[in-house]
N, C-alpha and C positions, 0 to 999 in steps of 0.2 A: 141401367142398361138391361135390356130384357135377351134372355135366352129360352130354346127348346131344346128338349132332348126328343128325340126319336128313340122308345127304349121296347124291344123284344128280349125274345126269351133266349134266343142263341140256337146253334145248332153245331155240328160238326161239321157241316157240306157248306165249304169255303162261298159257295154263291149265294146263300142265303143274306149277305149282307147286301146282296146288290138293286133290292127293291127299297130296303132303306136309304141308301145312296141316293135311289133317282129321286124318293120323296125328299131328300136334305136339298138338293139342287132345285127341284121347283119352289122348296122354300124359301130358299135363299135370293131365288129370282124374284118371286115376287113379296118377298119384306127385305131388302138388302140391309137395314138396320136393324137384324135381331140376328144372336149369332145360336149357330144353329148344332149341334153334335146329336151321336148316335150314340147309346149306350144299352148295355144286356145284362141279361141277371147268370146266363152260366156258357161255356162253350165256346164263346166269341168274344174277340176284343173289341173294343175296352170295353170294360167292366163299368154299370151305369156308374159308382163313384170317381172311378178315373172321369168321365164327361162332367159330371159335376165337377168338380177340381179344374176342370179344364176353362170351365165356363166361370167361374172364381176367378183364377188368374188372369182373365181377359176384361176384369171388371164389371161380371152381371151380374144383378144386384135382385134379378127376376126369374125366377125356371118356373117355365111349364114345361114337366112331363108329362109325354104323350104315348100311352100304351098303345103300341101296334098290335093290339088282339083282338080275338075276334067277340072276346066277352069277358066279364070280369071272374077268373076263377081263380085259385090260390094263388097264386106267381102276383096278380094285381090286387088282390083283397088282401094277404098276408105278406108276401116277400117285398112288396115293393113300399108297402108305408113304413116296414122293418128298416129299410135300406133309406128311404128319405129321414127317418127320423134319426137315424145317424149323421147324415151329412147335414142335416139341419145341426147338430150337438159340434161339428165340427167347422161349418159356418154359419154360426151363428148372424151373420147381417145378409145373410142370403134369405129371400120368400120363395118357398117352393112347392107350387100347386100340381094336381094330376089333373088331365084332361080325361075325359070317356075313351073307353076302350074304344079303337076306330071302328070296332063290328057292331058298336051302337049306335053311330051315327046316320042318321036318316039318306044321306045325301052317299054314305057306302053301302049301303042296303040296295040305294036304288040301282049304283051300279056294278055291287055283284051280281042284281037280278036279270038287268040289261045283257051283261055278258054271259049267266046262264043260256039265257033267251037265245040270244045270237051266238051261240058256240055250237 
């Protein structure tokens, strides 16, 4: 069974979770067979290992995390293979890959640019 994680860096200002939300819901519309959580490295719950555990107990056997950044800088190059490499030592029968930071994707480039443009 396959899972994502949706994983930032947190904040204090409670509505910062609420653009990851809406990304978990369009994902989940359109793959209703992968399950889907949110997880962050400080300041906001849960905690990406709490999501990881979460998506264990539910039988995924697959995680891709997905940095919500705008590029790869310490938090993605050091904090986060620090943190998968633990929960790989603690599920062991679990694969767990990272996807590109979402600010390197071609297709959010284009529509941060878009919305520059038109804002």
């Amino acid at each position: 069974m396959k899972g994502i994680i949706l994983f930032g860096h947190g904040a204090r200002n409670p509505e910062y979770i609420e653009p990851f939300r809406r990304i978990r819901a369009v994902v989940e519309a359109r793959q209703p067979d992968v399950q889907v959580e949110i997880g962050f490295l400080e300041l906001t719950q849960p905690p990406l290992d709490v999501s990881i555990e979460a998506l264990a107990a539910r039988g995924v056997n697959e995680i891709r995390v997905v940095p919500i950044f705008f590029a790869p800088g310490r938090h993605v190059l050091k904090d986060l293979p620090e943190l998968i490499g633990n929960a790989m030592e603690r599920f062991p029968g679990i694969s767990i890959t990272v996807a590109a930071c979402v600010g390197e994707v071609d297709a959010v480039i284009d529509a941060m640019a878009g919305h520059a443009i038109q804002a």
